[in-house]
N, C-alpha and C positions, 0 to 999 in steps of 0.2 A: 780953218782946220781942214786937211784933206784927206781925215779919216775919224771914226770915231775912236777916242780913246777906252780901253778897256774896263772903264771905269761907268761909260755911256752905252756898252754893248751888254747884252749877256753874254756872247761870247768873247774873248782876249786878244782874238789874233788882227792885228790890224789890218783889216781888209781897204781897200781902198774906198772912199766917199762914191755915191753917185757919181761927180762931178769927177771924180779922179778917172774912174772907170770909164765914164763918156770921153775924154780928151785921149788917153791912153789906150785904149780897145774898141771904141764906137761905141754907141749906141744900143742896145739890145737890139738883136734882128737886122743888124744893120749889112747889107749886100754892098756892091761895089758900084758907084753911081760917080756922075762930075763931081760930086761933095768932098771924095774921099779923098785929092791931094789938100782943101780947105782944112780936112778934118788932119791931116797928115803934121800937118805945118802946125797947125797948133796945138796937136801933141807936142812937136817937136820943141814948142816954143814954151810948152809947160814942163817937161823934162828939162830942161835948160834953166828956168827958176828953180826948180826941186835941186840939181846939184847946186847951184848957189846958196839956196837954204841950206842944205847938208853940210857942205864948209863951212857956214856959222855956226855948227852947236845944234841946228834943230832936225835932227835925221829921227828921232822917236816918231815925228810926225808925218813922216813918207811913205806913202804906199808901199807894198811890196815890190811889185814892179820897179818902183823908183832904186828902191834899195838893191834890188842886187843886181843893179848893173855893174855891180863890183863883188869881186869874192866874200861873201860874208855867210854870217850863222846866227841861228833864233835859237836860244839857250833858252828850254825852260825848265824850271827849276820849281820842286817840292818843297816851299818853305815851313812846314810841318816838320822837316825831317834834316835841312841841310843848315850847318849853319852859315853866316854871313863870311867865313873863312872858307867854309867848302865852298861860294859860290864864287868868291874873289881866286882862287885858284882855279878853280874851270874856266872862266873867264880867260886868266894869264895863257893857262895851255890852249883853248883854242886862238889867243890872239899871236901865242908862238909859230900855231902854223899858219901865218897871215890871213887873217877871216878879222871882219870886222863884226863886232860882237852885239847884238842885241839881246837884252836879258828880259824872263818876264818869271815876277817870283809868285807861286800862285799860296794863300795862306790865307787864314780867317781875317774877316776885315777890319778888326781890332789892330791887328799887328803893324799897321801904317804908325800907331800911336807909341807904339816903342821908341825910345828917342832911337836907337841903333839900327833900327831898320828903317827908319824914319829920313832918318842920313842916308843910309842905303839907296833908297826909294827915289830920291834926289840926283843921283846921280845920272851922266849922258848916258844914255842909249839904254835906258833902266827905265822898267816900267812894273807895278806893283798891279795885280789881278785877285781883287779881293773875292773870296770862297765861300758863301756862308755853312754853318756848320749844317750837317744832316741829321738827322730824329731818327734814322733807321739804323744808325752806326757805320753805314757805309764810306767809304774813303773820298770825300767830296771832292779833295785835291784832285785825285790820280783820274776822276770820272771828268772831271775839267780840260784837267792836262791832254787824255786821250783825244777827248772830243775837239778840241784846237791842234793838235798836232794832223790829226788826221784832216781836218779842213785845212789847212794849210798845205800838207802835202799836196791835196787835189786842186787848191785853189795854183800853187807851184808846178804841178806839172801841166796843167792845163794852159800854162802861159809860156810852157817849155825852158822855164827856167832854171832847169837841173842842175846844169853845169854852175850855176854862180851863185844858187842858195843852200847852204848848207842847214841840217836839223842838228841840233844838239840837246839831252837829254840827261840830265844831274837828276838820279837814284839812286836808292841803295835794295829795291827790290826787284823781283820778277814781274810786275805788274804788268809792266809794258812791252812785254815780247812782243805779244803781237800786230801793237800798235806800229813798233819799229818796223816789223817787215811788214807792214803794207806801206809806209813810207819807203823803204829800201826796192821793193816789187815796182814803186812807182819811177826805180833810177835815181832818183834823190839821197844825195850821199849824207848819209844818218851817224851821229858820233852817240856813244851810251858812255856817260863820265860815269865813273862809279866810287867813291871811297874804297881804297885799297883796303882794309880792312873785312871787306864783305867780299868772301874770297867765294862762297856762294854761289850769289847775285852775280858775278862778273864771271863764271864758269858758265853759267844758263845762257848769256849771251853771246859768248865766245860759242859755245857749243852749234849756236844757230848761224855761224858763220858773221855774225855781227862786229861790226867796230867798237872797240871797249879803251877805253883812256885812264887808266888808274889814278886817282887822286891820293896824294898824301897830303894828310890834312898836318902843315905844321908844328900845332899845338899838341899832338896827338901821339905824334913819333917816336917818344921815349917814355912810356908806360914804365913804373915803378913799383906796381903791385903782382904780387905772385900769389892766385890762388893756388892749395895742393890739395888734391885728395886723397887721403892717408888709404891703404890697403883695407882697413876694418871700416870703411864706408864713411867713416866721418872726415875732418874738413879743417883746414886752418887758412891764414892770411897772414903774409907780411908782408914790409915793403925793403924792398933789394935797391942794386944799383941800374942806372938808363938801361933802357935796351932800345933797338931798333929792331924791325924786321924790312927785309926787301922781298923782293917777290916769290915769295914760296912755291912756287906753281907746283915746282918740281918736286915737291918732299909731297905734295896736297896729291898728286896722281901718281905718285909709288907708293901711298897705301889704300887712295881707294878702290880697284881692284878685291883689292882682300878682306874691305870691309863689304865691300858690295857681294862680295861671294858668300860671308859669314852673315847676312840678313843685317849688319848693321844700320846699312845706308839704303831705306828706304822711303821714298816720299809719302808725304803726308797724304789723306785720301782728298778728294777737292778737285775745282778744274784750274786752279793756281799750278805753275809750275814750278811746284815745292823741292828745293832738292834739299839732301839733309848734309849737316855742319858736321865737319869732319874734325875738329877738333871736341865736340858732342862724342860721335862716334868714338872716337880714339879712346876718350874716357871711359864709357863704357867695358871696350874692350879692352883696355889695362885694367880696369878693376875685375871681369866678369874671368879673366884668366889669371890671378893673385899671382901679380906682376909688383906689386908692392904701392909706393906713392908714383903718385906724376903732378908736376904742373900742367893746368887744366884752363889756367888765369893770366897772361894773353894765351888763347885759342892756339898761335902758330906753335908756343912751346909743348902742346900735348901731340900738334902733328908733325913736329920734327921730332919729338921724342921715338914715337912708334915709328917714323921712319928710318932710324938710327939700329932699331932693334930689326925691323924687317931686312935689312941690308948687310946688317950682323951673324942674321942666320941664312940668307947666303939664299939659292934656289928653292932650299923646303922654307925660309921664309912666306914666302910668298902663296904657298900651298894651301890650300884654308883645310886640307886634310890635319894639318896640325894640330888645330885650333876649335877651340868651340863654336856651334853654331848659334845664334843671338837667338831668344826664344820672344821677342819684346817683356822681356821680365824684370828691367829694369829702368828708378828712373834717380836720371842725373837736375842735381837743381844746385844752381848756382845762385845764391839770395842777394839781391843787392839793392839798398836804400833806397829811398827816392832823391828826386832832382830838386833838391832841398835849396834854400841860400846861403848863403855863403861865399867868401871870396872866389873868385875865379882864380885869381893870382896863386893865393894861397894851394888851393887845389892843384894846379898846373906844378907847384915847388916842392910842394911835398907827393904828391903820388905820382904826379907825369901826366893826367888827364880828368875830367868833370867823372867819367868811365870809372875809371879806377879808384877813385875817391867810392864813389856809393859802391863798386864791389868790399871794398874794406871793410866798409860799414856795413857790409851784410853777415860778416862773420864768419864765412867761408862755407865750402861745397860740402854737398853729403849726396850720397849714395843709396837708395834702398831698393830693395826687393819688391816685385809687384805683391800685391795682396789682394782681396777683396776691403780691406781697411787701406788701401795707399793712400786716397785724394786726403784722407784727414789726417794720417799723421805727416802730409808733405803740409798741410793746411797747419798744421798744431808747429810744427817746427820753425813757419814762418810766420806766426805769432798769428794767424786768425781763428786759433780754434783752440781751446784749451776744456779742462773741467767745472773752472770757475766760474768767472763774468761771461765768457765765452762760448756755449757750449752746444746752441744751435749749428749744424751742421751748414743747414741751408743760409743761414744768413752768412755763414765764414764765405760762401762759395758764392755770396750776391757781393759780398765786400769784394773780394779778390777779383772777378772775373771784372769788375766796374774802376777797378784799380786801372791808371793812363795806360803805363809800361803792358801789365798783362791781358788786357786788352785788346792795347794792339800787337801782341804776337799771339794770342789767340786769333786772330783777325785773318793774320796772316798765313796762321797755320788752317784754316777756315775749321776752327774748331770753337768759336766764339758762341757760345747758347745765343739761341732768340728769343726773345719777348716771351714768344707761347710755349719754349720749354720748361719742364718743371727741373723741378731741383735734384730728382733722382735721374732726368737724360743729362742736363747738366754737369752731374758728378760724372758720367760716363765718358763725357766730350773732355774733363781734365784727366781723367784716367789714364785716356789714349793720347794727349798732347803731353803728360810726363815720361811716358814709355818712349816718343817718338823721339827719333833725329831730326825733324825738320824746324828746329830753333838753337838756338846756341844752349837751350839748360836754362836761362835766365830769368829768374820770376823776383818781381820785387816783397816784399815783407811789407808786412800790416804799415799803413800810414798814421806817423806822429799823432798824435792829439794835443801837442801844443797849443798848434792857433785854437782849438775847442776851451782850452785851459782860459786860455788871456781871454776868448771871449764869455765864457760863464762867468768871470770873475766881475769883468766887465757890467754884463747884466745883470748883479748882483745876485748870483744864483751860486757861487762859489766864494769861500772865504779867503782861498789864498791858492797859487798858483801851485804848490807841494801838495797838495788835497791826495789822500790814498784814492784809487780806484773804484771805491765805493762810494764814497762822498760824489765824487766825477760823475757815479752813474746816477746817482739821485739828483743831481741838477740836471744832466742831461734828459733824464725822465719827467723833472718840470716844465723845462726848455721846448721839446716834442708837447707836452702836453698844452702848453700856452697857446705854440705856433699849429696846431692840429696835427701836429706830425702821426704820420702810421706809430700804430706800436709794435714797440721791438723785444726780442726777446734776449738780447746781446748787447754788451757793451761795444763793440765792434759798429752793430747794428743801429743802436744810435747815432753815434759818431759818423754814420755813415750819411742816414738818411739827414742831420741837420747841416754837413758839408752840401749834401743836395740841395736843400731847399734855400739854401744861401746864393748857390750858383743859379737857381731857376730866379730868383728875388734880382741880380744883378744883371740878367738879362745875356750872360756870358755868352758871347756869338762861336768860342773855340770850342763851347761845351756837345758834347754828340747824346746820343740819349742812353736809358737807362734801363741793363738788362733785369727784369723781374721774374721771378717762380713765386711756385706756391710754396708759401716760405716756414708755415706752423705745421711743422711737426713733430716726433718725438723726435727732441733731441740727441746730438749724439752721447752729450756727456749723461743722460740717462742708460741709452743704449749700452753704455760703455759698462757704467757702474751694476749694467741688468748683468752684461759677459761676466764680470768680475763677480759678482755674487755667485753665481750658479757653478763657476770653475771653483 
């Protein structure tokens, strides 16, 4: 072996061996002596086996040096976030513009065991960089990813190989600005692929003078759902005929200007460079100036819509004298299912994408008014907070915020509670992520209690899989009581913490850890029923 595989490193990037580095660059400290045409010549004579290995099929295993003595690119890729089509298309484009392609997909170390990535993983010039999950919530991938690109860069330009190794970069966030320009600072020609879709993400890097390769992911291209947001704040879904979109650049920066002027479009607070989703925006401002409905559901139809109407009214379009100024007094939430199973086929034939499938299933968009009541009734709407079984406030806001999806766009919006916040900064930090522009709107809805169902019945704690929601919570409340589970004060609450202690029990390497507050207090549906009496 003349390198360690990334499997045998804690870091991914394949540096060259001892032995590689000695025949190839000298020695450490090594000056210019009789030795150096000895040592010259059998570089020369180790370079000359490495390209013969390489024409066989075994280039994974070549130093870098080896490798680019020909035009090529080190592709690393988020596999937390891309799938196995977004990486086979990156791949294709940079092997269109002649770069011989080295991949390295970075993802928790379970994910080798998927048969489909397993294949993946198998293939030439493919190399798999397993991640272990982090206890603090932090993005383990993206702290990986950083830290090997940037050794690389340095380990690349110190051997002045700018010109014949290229960086490449499959994202769909901001994360890595500045990673990029310190590779780009170093001369090193840098490619940032990005899913077209994340019109965003690929503005932030264009912005910084960056190389940006738009990806269409094939399976993706003809969406079939339309959310709408009706005039009176509420919401529907159906499903229409294909559509495409191509590159909106142009429609996306003939209205931000205008939103940028009316407060719509402003970044989230943080040192992420958050910029905000102008299809978010756009909705906002058609409902906040009773402009009637709009499609909201693909994103590009709500900013071509408004671009349609700014171009319509001609020079005072554009004016934000027009128009109202955004006061953040609004918030847009777009509900959408979890990433449930289910046919993929299936999915992809009837809605147009896996996307589009759980927005259906979320029931469509609403609208409301800031309040000092918002976080519960956006909480109440998307099913984790009610009067009934539901009616702890705090616990609706430990369920949600510990939810994949909202999660990690809390994460992203660095609006995510910590461990040591309570329940009341908690509700403040979703207060200000539903007012904001810096997300698309998107929050998933309370998760299924199915699998809870088949497994109490299972345990013999449940009679039968149709059991009302009472019955559900008295086994669940056996269940915690067996297993020592905390007590809850929520059927949400249950459900929640025994999906936990399942996940801690099977040792889940993808699992990140567990946001907590101080969770017993008065509830709100007391709170609620205290307003109601006294009105």
């Amino acid at each position: 072996m003349l390198h360690h595989s990334c499997r045998q490193r804690r870091s991914s990037i394949p540096l060259a061996s001892e032995a590689c580095r000695r025949f190839c660059t000298g020695p450490p400290g090594f000056k210019a002596s009789k030795f150096r045409l000895c040592l010259g010549l059998q570089g020369f004579l180790w370079h000359q086996a490495a390209r013969k290995w390489r024409n066989q099929g075994s280039s994974r295993h070549l130093c870098l040096a080896c490798k680019a003595e020909r035009r090529s690119a080190r592709l690393f890729v988020d596999g937390d976030t891309h799938s196995i089509a977004d990486v086979k298309e990156a791949i294709e484009m940079l092997q269109k513009k002649g770069l011989d392609v080295w991949t390295t997909v970075y993802a928790a170390p379970r994910r080798a065991e998927n048969k489909n990535w397993g294949e993946f993983f198998n293939r030439a010039a493919t190399s798999f960089c397993p991640v272990p999950r982090r206890e603090d919530l932090g993005e383990a991938n993206d702290e990986q990813m950083m830290a090997d690109l940037r050794l690389l860069a340095c380990s690349t330009a110190r051997r002045a190989r700018t010109s014949s190794l290229a960086l490449a970069l499959l994202t769909s966030d901001t994360d890595f600005l500045e990673t990029v320009a310190f590779a780009t600072g170093l001369g090193i020609d840098t490619m940032v692929l990005i899913p077209q879709r994340h019109v965003n993400t690929a503005n932030a890097y264009r912005s910084r003078g960056f190389q940006v390769m738009p990806i269409l992911r094939r399976e993706l291209c003809s969406p079939k759902v339309r959310a709408i947001l009706h005039g009176d704040g509420s919401g529907s879904v159906r499903i229409g005929s294909p559509c495409s979109f191509g590159d909106y650049e142009e429609e996306a920066e003939g209205i931000r200007p205008l939103l940028q002027d009316l407060g719509y479009c402003q970044p989230s607070l943080g040192d992420r460079d958050a910029r905000p989703f102008l299809g978010h925006a756009a909705a906002k401002f058609w409902y906040n100036e009773g402009l009637g409905d709009i499609e909201v559901f693909p994103a590009p139809l709500a900013i071509a819509t408004l671009h349609r109407l700014v171009q319509n009214q001609g020079a005072k379009g554009v004016r934000s004298e027009k128009w109202q100024q955004y006061r953040e007094n609004l918030a847009f939430v777009l509900p959408c299912a979890a990433r449930r199973g289910g046919s993929k086929a299936t999915a992809l034939r009837v809605y147009g994408s896996l996307r589009d499938r759980q927005v259906y299933q979320g029931g469509g968009p609403f609208m409301l008014r800031s309040s000092e009541d918002l976080v519960p009734r956006v909480l109440q709407r998307l099913g984790y907070l009610d009067q009934e079984l539901n009616g702890s406030l705090a616990e609706a806001i430990l369920v949600f915020v510990n939810t994949n999806y909202n999660k990690g766009t809390l994460r992203k919006m660095n609006l995510l509670p910590k461990v040591s916040d309570s329940a009341d900064l908690a509700a403040k930090k979703l207060q200000e992520a539903f007012t904001s522009t810096a997300s698309p709107g998107i929050w998933q809805v309370v998760p299924s209690d199915r699998f809870l169902r088949q497994l109490l019945q299972k345990r013999g704690l449940l009679d039968n899989l149709d059991a009302n929601p009472e019955e559900l919570l008295k086994a669940m409340q056996r269940y915690a009581e067996e297993a020592q589970l905390p007590r809850m004060e929520s059927y949400n609450g249950y459900a929640f913490r025994i999906k936990q202690s399942l996940q801690e029990l099977s040792s889940d390497p993808s699992r990140t850890g567990v946001v907590e507050f101080e969770l017993h207090k008065k509830t709100w549906a007391q709170e609620n029923h205290s307003s109601s009496s006294v009105s």
